[in-house]
GUMIRO-149336 format. One record per residue: x, y, z of N, C-alpha, C, O in turn. Coordinates in nm, 4 decimals, always signed. Layout:
<atoms>
@n_x:X; n_y:Y; n_z:Z; ca_x:X; ca_y:Y; ca_z:Z; c_x:X; c_y:Y; c_z:Z; o_x:X; o_y:Y; o_z:Z
...
</atoms>
This chain:
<atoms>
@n_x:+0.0842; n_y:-0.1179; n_z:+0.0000; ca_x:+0.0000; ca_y:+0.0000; ca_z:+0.0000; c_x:+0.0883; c_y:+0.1238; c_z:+0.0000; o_x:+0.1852; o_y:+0.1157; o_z:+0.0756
@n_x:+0.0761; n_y:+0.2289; n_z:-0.0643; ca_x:+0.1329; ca_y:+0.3075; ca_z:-0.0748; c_x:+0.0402; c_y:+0.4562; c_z:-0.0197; o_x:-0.0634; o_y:+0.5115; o_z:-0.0567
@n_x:+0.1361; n_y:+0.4789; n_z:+0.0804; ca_x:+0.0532; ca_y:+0.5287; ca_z:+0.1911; c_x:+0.0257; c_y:+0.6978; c_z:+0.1346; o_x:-0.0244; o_y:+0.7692; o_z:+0.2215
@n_x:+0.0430; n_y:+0.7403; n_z:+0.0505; ca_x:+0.0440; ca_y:+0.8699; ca_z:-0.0755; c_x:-0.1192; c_y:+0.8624; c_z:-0.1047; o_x:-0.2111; o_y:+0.9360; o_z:-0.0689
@n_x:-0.1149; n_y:+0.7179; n_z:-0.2009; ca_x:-0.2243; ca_y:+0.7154; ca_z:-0.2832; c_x:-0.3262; c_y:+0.7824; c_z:-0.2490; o_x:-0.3944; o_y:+0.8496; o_z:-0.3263
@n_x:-0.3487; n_y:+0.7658; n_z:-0.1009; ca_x:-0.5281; ca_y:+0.8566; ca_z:-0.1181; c_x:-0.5464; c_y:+1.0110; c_z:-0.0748; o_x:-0.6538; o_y:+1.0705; o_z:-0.0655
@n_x:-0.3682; n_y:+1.0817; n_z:-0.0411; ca_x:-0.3787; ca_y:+1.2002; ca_z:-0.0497; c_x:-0.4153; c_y:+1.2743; c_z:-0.1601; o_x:-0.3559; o_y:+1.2676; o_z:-0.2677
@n_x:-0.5368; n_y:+1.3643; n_z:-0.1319; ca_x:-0.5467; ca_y:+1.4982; ca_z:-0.2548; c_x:-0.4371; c_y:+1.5569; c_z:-0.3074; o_x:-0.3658; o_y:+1.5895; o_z:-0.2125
@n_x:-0.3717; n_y:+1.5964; n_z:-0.4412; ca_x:-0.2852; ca_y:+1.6454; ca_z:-0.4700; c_x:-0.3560; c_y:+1.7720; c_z:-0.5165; o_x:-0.4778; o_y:+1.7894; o_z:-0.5184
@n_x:-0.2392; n_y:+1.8774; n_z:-0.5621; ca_x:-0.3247; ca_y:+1.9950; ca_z:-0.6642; c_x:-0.1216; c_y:+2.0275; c_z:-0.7491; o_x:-0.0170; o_y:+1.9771; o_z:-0.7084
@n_x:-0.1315; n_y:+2.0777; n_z:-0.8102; ca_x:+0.0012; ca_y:+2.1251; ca_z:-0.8996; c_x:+0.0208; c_y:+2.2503; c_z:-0.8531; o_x:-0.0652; o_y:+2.2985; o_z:-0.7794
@n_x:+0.1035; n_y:+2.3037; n_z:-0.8775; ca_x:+0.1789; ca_y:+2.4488; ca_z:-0.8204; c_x:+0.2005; c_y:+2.5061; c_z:-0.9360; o_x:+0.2179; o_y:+2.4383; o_z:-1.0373
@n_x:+0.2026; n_y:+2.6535; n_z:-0.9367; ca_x:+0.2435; ca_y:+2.7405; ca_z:-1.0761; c_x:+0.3571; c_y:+2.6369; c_z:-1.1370; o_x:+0.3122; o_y:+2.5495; o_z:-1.2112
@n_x:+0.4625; n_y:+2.6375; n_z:-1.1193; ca_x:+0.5783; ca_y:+2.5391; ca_z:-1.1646; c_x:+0.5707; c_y:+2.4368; c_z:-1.2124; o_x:+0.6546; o_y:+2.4021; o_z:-1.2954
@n_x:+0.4490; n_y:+2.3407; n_z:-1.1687; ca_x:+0.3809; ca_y:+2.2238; ca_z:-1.2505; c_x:+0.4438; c_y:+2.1429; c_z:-1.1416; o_x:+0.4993; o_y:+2.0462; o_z:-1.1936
@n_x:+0.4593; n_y:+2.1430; n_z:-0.9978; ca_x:+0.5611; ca_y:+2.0498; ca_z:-0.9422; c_x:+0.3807; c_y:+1.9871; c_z:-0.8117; o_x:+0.3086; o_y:+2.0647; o_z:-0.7490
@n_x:+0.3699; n_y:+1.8542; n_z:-0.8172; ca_x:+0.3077; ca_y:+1.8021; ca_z:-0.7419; c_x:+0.3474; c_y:+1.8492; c_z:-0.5855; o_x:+0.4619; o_y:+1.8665; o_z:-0.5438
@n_x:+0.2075; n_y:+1.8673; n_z:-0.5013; ca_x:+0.2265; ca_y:+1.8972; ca_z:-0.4098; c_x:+0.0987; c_y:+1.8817; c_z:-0.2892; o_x:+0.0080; o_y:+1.9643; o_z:-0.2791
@n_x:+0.1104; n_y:+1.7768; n_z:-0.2143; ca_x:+0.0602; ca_y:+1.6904; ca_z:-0.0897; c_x:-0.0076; c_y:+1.7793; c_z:-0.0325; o_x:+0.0466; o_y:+1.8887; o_z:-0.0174
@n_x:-0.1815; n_y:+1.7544; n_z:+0.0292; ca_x:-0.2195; ca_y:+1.8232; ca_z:+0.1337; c_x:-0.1625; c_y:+1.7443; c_z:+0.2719; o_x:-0.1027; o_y:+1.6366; o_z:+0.2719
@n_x:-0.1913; n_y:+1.8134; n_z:+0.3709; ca_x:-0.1543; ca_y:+1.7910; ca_z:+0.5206; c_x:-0.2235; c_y:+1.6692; c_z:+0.5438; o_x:-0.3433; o_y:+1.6492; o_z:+0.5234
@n_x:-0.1155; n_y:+1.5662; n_z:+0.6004; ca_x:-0.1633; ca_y:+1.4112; ca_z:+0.5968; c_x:-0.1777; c_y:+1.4034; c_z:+0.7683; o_x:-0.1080; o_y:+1.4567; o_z:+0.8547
@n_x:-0.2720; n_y:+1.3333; n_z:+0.7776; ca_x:-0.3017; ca_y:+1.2930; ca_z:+0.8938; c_x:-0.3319; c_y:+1.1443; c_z:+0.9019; o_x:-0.3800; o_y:+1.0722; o_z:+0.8146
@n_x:-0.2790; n_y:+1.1024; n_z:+1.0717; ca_x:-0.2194; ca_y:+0.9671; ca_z:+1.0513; c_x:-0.3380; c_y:+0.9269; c_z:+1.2521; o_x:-0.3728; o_y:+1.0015; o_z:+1.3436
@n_x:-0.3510; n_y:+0.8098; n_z:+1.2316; ca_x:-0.4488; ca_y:+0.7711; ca_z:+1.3237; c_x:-0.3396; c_y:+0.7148; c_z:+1.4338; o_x:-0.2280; o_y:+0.6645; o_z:+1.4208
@n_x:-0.4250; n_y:+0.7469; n_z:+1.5521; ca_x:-0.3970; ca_y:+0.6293; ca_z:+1.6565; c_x:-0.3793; c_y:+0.5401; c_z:+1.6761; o_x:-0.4848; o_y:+0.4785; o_z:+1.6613
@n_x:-0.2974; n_y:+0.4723; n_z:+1.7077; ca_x:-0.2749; ca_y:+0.3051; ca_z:+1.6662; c_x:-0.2952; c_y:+0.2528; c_z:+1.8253; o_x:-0.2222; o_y:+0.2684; o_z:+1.9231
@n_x:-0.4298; n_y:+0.1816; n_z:+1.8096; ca_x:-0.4409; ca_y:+0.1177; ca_z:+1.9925; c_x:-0.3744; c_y:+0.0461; c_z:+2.0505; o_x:-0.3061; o_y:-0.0249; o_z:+1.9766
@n_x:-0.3595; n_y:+0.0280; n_z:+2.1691; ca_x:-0.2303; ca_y:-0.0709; ca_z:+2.1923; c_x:-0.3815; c_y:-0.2405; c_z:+2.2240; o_x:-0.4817; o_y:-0.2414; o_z:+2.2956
@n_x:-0.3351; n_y:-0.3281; n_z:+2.1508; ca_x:-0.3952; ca_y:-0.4348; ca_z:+2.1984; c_x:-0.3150; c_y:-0.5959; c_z:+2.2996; o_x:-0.2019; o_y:-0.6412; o_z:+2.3177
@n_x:-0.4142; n_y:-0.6210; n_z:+2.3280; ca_x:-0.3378; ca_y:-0.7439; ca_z:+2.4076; c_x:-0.2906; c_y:-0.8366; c_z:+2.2712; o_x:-0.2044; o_y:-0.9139; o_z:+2.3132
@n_x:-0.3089; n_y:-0.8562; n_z:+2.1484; ca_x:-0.2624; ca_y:-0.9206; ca_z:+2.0669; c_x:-0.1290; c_y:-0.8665; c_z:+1.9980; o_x:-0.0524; o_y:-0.9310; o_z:+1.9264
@n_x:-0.1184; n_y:-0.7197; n_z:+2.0402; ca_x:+0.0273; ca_y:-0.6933; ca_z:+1.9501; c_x:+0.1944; c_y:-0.7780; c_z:+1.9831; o_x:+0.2331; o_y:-0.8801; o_z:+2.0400
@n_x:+0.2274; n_y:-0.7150; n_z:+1.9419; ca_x:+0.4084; ca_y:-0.8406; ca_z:+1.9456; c_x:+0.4714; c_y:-0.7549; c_z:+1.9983; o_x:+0.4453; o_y:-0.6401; o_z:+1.9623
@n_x:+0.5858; n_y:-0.7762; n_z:+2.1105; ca_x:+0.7344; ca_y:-0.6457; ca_z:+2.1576; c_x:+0.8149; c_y:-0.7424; c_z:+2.0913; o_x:+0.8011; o_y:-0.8596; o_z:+2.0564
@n_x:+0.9516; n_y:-0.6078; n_z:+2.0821; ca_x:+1.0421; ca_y:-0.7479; ca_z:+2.0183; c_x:+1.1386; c_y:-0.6142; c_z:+2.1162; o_x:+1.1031; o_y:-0.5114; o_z:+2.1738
@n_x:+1.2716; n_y:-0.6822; n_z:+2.0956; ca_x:+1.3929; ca_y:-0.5637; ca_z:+2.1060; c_x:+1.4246; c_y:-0.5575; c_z:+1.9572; o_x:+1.3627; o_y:-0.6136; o_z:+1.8668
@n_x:+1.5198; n_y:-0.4882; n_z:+1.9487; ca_x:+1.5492; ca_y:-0.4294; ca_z:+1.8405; c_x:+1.6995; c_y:-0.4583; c_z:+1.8387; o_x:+1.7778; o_y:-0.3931; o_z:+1.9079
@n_x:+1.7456; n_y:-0.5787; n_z:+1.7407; ca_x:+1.9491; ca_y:-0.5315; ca_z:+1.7235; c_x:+1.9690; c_y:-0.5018; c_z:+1.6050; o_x:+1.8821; o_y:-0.4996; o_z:+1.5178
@n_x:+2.0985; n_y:-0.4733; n_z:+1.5893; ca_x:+2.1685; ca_y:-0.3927; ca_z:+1.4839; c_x:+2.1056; c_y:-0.4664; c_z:+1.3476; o_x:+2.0971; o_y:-0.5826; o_z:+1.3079
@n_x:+2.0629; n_y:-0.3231; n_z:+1.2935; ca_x:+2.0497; ca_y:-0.3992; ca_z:+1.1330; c_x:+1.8911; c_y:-0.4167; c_z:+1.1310; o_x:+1.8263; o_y:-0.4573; o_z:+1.0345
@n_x:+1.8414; n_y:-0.3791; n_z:+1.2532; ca_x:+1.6506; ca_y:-0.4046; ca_z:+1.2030; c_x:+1.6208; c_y:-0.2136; c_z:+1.1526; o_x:+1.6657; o_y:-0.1043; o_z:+1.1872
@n_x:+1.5288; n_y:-0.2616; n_z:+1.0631; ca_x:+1.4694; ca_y:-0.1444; ca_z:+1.0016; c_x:+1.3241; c_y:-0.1748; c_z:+1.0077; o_x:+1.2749; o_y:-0.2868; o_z:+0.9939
@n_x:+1.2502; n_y:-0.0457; n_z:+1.0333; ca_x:+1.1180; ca_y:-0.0406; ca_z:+1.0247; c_x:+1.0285; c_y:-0.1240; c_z:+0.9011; o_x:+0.9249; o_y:-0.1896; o_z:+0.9116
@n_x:+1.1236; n_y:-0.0892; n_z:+0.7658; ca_x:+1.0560; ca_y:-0.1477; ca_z:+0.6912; c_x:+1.0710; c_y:-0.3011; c_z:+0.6197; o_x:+0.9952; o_y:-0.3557; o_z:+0.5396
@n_x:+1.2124; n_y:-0.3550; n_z:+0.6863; ca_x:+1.2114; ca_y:-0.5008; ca_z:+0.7030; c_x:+1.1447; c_y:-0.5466; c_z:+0.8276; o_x:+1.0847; o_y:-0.6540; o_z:+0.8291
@n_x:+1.1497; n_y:-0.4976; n_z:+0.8943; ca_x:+1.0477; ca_y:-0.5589; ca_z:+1.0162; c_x:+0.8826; c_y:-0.5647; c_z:+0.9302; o_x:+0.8303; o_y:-0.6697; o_z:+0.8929
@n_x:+0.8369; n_y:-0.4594; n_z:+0.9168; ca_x:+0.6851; ca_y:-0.4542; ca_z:+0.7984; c_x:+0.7121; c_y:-0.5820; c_z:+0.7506; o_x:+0.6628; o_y:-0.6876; o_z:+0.7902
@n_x:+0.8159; n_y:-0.5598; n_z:+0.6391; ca_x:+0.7912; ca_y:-0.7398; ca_z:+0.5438; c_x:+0.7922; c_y:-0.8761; c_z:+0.6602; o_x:+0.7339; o_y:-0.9809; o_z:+0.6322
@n_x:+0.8602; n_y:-0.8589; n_z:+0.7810; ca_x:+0.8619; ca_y:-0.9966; ca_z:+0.8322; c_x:+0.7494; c_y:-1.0041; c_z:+0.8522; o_x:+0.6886; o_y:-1.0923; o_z:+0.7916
@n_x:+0.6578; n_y:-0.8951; n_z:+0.9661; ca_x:+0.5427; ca_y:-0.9040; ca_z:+1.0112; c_x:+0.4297; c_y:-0.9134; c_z:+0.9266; o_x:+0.3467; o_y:-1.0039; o_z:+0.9176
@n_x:+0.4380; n_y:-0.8203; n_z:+0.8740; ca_x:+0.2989; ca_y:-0.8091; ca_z:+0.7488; c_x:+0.3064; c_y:-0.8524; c_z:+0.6257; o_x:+0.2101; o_y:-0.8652; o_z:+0.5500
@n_x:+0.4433; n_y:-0.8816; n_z:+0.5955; ca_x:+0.4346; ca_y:-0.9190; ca_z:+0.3907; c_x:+0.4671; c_y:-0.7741; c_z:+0.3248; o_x:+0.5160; o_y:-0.7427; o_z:+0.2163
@n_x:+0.4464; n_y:-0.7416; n_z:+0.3728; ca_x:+0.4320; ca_y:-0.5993; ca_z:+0.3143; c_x:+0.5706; c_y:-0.4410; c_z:+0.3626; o_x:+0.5730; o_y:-0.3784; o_z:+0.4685
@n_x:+0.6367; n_y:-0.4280; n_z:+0.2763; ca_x:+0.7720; ca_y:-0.2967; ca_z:+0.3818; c_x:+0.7128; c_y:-0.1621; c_z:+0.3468; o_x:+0.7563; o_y:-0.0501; o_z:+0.3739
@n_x:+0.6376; n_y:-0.1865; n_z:+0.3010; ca_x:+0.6081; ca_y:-0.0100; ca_z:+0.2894; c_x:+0.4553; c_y:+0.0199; c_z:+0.3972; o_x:+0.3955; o_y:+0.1274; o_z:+0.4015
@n_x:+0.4191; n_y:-0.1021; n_z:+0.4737; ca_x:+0.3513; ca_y:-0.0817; ca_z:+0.5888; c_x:+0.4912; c_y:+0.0063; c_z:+0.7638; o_x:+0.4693; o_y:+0.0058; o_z:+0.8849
@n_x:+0.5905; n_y:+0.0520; n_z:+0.7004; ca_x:+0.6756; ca_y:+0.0322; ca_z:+0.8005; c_x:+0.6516; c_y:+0.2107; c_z:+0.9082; o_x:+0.7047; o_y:+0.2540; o_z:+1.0104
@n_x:+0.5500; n_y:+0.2620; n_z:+0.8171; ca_x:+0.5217; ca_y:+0.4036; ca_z:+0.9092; c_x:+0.4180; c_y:+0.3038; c_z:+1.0133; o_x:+0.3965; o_y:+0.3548; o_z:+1.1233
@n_x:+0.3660; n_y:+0.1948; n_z:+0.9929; ca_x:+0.2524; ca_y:+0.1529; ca_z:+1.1081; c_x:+0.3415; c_y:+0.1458; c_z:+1.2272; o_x:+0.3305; o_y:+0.1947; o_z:+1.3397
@n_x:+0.4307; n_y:+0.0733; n_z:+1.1731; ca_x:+0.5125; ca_y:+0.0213; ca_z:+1.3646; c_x:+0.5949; c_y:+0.1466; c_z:+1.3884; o_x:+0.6031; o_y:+0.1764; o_z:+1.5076
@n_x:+0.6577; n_y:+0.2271; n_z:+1.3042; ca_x:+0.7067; ca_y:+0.3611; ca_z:+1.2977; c_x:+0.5949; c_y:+0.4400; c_z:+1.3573; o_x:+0.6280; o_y:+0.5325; o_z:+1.4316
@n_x:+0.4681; n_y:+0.4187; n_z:+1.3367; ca_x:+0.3743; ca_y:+0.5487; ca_z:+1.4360; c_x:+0.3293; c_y:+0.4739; c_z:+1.5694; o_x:+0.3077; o_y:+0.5440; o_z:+1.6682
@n_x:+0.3131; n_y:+0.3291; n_z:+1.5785; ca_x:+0.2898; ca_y:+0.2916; ca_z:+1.7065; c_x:+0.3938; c_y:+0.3287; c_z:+1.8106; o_x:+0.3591; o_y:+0.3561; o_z:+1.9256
@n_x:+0.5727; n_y:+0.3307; n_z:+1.7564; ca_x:+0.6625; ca_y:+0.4087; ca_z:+1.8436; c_x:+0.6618; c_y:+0.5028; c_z:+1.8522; o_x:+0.7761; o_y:+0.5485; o_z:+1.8557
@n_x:+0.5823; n_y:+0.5774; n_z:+1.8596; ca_x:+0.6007; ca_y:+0.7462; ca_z:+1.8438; c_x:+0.6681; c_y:+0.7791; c_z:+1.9355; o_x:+0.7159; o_y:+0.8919; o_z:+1.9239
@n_x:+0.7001; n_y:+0.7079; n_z:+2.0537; ca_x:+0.7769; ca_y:+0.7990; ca_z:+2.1726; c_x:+0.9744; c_y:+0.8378; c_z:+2.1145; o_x:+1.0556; o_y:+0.9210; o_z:+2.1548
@n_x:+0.9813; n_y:+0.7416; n_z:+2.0193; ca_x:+1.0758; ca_y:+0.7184; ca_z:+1.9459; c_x:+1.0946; c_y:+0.8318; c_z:+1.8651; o_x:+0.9942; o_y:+0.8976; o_z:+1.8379
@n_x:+1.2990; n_y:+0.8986; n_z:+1.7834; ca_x:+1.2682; ca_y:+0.9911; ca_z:+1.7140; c_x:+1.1851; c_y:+0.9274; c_z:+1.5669; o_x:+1.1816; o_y:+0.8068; o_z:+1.5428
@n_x:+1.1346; n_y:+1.0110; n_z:+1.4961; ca_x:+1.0904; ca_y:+0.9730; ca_z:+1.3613; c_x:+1.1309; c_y:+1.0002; c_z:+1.2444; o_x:+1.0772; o_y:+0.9954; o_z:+1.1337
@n_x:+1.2672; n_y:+1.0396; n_z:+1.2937; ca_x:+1.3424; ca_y:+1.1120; ca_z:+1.1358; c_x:+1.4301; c_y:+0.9517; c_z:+1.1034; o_x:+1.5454; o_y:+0.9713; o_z:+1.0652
@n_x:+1.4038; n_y:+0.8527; n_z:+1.1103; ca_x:+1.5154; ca_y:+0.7282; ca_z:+1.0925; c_x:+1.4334; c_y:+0.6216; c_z:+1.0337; o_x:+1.3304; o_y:+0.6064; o_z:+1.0993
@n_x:+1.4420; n_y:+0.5497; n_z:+0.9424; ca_x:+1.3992; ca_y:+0.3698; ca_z:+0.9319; c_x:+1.4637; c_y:+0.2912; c_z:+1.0456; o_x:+1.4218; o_y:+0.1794; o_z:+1.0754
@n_x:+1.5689; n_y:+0.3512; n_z:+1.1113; ca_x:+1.6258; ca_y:+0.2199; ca_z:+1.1995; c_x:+1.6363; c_y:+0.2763; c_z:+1.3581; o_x:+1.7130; o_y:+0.3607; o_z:+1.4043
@n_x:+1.5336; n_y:+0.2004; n_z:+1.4220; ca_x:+1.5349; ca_y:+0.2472; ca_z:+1.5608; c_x:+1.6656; c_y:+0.1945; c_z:+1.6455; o_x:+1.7197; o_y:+0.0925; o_z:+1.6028
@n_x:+1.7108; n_y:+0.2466; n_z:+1.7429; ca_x:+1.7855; ca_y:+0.2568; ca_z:+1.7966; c_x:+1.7717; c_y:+0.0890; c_z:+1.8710; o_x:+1.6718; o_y:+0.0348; o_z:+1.9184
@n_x:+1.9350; n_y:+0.0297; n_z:+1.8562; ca_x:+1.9243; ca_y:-0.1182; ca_z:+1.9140; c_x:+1.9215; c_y:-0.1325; c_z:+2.0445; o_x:+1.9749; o_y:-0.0430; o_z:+2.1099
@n_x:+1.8601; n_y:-0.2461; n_z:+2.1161; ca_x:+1.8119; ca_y:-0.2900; ca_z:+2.2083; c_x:+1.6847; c_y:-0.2063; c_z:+2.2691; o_x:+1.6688; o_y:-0.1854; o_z:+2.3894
@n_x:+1.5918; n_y:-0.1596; n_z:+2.1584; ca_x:+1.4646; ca_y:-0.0958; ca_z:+2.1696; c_x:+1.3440; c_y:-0.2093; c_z:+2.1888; o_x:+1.3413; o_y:-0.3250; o_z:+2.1470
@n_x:+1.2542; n_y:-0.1424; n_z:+2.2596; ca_x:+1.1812; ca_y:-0.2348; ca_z:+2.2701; c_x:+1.0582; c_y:-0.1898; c_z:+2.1594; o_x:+0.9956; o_y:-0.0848; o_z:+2.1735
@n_x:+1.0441; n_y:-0.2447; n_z:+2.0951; ca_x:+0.9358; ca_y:-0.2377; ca_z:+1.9926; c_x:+0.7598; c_y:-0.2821; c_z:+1.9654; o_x:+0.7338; o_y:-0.4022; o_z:+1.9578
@n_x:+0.6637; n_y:-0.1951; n_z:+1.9540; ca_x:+0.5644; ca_y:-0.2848; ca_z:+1.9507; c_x:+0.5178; c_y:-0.2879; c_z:+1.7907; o_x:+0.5501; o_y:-0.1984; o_z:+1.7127
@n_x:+0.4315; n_y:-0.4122; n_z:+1.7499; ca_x:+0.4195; ca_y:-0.4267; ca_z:+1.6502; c_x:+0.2904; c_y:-0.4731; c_z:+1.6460; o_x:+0.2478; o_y:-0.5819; o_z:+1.6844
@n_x:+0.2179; n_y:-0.3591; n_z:+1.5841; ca_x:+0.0767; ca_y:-0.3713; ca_z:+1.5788; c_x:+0.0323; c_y:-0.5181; c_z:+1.5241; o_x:+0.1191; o_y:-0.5752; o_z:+1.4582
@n_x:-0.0907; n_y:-0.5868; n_z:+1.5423; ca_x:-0.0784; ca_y:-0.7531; ca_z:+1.5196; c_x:-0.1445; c_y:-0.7116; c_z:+1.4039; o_x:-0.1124; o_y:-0.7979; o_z:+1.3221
@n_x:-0.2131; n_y:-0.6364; n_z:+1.3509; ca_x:-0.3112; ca_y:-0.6380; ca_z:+1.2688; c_x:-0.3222; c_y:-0.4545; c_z:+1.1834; o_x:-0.3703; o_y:-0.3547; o_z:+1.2370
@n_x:-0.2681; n_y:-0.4622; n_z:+1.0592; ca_x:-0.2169; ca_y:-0.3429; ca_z:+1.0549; c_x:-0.3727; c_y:-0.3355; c_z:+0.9867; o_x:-0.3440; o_y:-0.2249; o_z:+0.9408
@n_x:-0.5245; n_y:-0.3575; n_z:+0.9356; ca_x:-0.6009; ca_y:-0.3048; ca_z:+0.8567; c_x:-0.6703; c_y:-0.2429; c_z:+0.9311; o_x:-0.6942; o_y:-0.1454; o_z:+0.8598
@n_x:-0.7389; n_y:-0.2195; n_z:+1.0530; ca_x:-0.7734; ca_y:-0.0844; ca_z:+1.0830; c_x:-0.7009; c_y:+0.0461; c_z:+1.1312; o_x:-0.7546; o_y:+0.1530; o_z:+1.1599
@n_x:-0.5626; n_y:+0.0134; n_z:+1.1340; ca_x:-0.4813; ca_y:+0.1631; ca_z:+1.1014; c_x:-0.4751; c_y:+0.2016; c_z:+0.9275; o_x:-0.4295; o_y:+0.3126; o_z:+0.9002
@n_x:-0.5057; n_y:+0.1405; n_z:+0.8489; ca_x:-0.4443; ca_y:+0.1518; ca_z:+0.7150; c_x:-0.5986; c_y:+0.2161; c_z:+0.6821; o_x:-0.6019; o_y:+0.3205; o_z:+0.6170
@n_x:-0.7426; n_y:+0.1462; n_z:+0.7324; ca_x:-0.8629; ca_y:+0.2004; ca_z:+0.7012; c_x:-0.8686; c_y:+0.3748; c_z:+0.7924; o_x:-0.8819; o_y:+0.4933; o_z:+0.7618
@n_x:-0.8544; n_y:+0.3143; n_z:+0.8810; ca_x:-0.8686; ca_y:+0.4566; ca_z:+0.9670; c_x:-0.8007; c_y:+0.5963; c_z:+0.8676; o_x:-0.8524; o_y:+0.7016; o_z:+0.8305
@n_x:-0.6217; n_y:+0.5199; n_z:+0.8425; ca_x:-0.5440; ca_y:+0.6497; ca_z:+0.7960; c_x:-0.6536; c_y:+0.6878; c_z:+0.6508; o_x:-0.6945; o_y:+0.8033; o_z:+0.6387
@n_x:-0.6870; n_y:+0.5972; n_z:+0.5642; ca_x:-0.7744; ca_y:+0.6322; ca_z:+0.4452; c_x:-0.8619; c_y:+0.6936; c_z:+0.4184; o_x:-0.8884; o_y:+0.7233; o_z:+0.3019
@n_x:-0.9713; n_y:+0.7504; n_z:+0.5791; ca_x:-1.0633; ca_y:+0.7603; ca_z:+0.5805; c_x:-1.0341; c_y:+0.9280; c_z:+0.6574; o_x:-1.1141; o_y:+1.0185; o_z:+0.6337
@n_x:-0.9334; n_y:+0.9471; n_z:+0.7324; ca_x:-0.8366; ca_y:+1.0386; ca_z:+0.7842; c_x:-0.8110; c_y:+1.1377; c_z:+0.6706; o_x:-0.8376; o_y:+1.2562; o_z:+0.6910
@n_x:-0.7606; n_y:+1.0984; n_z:+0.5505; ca_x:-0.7178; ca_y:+1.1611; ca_z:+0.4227; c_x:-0.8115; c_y:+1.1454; c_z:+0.2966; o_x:-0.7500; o_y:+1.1513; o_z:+0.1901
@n_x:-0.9481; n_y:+1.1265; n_z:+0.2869; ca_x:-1.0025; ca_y:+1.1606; ca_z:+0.1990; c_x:-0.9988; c_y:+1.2888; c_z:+0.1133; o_x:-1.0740; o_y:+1.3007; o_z:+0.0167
</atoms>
């Protein structure tokens, strides 16, 4: 899923594409999600493919850490990580967020 797709765009004098203000949902904490730690060499969006199939789900476990910085794919090692069990009602929520 390409987490773009359902933002509104509009073009700029220049002809250069340009994003409205994206807004991103709450991700609940459930008794079914996963912790892991984190060692050298995990990235948000290989973690996505282990968990979900999917690496470009990797802003989900990237926004469930929010206490974490967010300028990185690779959280800091021996982090403790949660990993949402079930990424389709953050992915519906964010869709419905950005109409």
């Amino acid at each position: 899923m390409n987490r773009y797709s359902p933002i509104p765009t509009k073009t700029s004098t220049e002809g250069k594409k340009i994003y409205k203000t994206v807004r991103y949902p709450e991700i609940p904490r459930l008794f079914s999600d996963t912790y892991i730690y984190t060692t050298i060499g995990d990235r948000y969006d290989t973690l996505s493919e282990q968990f979900y199939g999917d690496s470009s789900l990797w802003w989900i476990i990237s926004l469930a850490n929010n206490t974490l910085k967010q300028d990185s794919l690779t959280p800091p090692p021996g982090t403790q990580l949660r990993i949402p069990s079930d990424p389709s009602p953050t992915i519906a929520e964010y869709e419905l967020l950005n109409e």
